[in-house]
N, C-alpha and C positions, 0 to 999 in steps of 0.2 A: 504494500500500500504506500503510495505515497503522500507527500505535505502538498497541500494546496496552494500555499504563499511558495514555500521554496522549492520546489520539485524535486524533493530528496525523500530516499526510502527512509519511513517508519520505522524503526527498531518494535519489535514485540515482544512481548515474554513467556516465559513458557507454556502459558494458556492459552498462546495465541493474541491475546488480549493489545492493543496498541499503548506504546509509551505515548501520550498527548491526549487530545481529547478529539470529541467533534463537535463544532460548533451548526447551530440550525438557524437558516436565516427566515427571512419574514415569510415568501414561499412554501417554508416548510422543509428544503433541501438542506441536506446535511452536507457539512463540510470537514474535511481531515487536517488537522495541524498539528505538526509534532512538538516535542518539548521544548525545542531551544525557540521556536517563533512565539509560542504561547508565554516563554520568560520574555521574550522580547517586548511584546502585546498585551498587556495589563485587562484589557477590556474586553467583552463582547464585541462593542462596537468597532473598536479599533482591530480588529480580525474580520471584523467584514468588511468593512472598507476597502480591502486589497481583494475581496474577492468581487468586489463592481466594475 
């Protein structure tokens, strides 16, 4: 899987499970961001912003 903002693969953990989260915009669609974007991006908002 990859990050949405950077387009670099996800790390996972043994459960399969993604290091980062996903964020859901007003549409409904969900979005992938890993962990080093999401320290970068403080916000909801400011993680969707880059995906407009």
């Amino acid at each position: 899987m990859k990050c949405g903002i950077c387009k670099s693969t996800i790390q996972e953990n043994f459960l399969k499970k993604i290091i980062g989260t996903h964020v859901k915009d007003e549409k409904g669609k969900l979005h992938t961001v890993c962990f080093e974007c999401q320290k970068k991006l403080r916000t909801k908002e400011a993680i969707l912003k880059h995906f407009k």
